[in-house]
N, C-alpha and C positions, 0 to 999 in steps of 0.2 A: 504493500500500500504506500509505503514511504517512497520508493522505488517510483511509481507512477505521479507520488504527487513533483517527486524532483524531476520528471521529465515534462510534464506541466508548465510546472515554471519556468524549467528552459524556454519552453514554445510561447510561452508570454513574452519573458524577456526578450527573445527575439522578434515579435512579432511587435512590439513597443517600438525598438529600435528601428526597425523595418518602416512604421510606420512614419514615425520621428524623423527618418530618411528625405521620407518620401513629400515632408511636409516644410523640410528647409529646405528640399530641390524648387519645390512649388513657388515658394517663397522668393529665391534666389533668382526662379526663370521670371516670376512676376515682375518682382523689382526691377533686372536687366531689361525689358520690353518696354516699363513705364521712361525708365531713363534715356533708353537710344529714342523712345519716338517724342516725349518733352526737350533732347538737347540734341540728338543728330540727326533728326529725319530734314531738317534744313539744310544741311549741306552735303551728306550724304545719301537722302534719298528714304522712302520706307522701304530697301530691302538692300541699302546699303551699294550699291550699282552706282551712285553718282551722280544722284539727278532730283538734287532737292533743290526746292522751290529758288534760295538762294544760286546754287549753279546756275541753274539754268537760266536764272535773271541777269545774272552781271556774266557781262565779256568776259572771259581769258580769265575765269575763276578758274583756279587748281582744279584739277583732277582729283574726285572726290569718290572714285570709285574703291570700295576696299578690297574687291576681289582684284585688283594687279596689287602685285606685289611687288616688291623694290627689291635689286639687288643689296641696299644699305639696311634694311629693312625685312628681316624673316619671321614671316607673322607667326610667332610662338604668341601664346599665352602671355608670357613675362614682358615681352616688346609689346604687344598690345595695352597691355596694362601701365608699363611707361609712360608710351602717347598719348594716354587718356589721362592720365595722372601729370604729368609734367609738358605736352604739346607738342605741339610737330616740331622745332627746332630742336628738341635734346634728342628727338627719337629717329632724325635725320628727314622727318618728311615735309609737308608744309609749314610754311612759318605763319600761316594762316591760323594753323589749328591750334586753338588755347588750351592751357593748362586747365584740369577740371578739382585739381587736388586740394583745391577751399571750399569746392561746392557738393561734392561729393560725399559720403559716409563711406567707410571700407566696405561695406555692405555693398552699396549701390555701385561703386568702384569696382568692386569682384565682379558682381551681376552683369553689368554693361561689358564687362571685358570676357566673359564667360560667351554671354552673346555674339560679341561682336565676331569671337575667334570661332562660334557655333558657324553665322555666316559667311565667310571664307570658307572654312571646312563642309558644310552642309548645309547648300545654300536652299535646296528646295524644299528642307521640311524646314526651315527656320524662318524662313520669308512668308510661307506658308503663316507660322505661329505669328509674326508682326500683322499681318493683312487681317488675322482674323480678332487681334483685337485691339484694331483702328481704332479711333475714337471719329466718329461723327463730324466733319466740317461744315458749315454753312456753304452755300452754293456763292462764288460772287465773281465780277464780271472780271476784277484784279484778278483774280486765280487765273479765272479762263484764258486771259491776254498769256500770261506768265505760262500756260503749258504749253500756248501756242506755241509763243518763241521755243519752248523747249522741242517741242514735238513735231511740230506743223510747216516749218520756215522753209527747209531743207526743200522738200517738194510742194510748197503751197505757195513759198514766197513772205519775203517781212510784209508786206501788204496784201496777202491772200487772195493775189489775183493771178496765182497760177503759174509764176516765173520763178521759183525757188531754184537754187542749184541742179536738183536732179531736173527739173523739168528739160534741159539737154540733154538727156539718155532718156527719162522715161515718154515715150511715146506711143501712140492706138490705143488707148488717149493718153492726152496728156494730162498734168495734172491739173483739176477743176481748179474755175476762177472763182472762188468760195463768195466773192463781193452778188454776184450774179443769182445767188444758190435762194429758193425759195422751200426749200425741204422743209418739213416736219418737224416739231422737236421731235418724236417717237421713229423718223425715220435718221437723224443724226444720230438719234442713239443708237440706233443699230449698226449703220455704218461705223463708228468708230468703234463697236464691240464688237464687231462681228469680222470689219474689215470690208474691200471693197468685191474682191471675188464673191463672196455670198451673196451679196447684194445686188450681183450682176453689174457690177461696174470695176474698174481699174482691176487686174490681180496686184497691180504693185503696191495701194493701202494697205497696209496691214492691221489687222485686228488688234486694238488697245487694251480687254476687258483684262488681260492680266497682267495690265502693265497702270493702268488709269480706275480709278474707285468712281463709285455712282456718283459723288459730290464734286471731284473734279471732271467729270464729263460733264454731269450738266454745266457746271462751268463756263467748259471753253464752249457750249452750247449759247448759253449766254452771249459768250463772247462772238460767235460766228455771226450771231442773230443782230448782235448790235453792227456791225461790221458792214452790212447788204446796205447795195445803193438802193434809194429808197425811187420806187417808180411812180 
């Protein structure tokens, strides 16, 4: 009897500990998520690729993607947590990137760097965990302008009448003069989620929806809408 109560207790003890595991992992991945998307998703982007709102808004900003790596620079754990701790000048990368080590708890310090070196390493269930818990943005016409430039210029042109860079390669068709475009909101949206092959227009659009959240489409919806010459 004594014999089964002490193996009992093991499987408690264990299962305490197991538990207790499994509730500062929760804690720890919490905390990293709330931190990269309140201090990096601006310059780094929500999945870390380089393409937050800040990038994409100012010229011949750094290179803010963290999946290249740098020869000066081997994304271990220990380097990550330097550059986030002390800024891109001690850790050899931008001198853009500030120091975070007054603002931070070692806690949130850990987490964000746990993260961060998750997405280099494993980037499609980790970007996956940020997407899923976004926080909610208001729709507004500023976003929509801003993903333009980021997304839209290249083939649509800084004045979205259809002379962007690629539009000299891409041809049958070319790309739309968006000033001109009397679509739908419900038919932009699908366009830009879906891309333009689906839609039976351009194969060279590419599909947004798992690159762009339902609040920054309506956005740059917004934006395209404001954008039409008015007849």
């Amino acid at each position: 009897m004594n014999y089964l109560k002490y193996i009992i207790l093991l499987i408690s003890f264990y299962c305490f500990d197991l538990f207790a595991a499994c509730g500062l992992y929760k804690q720890g991945l919490d905390c990293g998520v709330k931190v990269y998307q309140e201090r990096c998703v601006l310059c780094h982007g929500r999945t870390g690729l380089g393409d937050g709102l800040l990038a994409l808004a100012i010229k011949h900003y750094p290179d803010t993607n963290l999946l290249k790596t740098n020869l000066k620079f081997a994304p271990t754990i220990e380097n990550i947590n330097k550059s986030i701790l002390y800024g891109g000048t001690l850790s050899k990368l931008s001198n853009e990137m500030p120091p975070w080590n007054d603002e931070l708890t070692v806690l949130e310090a850990e987490s964000v760097t746990e993260l961060v070196f998750n997405l280099i390493t494993n980037l499609e269930i980790t970007s996956a965990l940020l997407r899923s818990r976004e926080s909610p943005v208001k729709p507004s016409l500023k976003l929509g302008r801003i993903i333009f430039s980021g997304r839209c210029v290249l083939c649509h042109g800084k004045f979205a009448d259809g002379k962007g860079k690629m539009s000299k390669i891409i041809k049958n068709p070319p790309p739309f003069n968006l000033l001109l475009s009397v679509a739908s909101d419900s038919y932009l949206r699908d366009i830009i989620n879906k891309g333009g092959e689906a839609m039976k227009r351009s194969p060279r659009m590419p599909p947004w929806s798992s690159d762009l959240n339902s609040s920054e489409i309506d956005s740059l919806i917004i934006y395209l809408k404001s954008i039409r010459v008015k007849k």
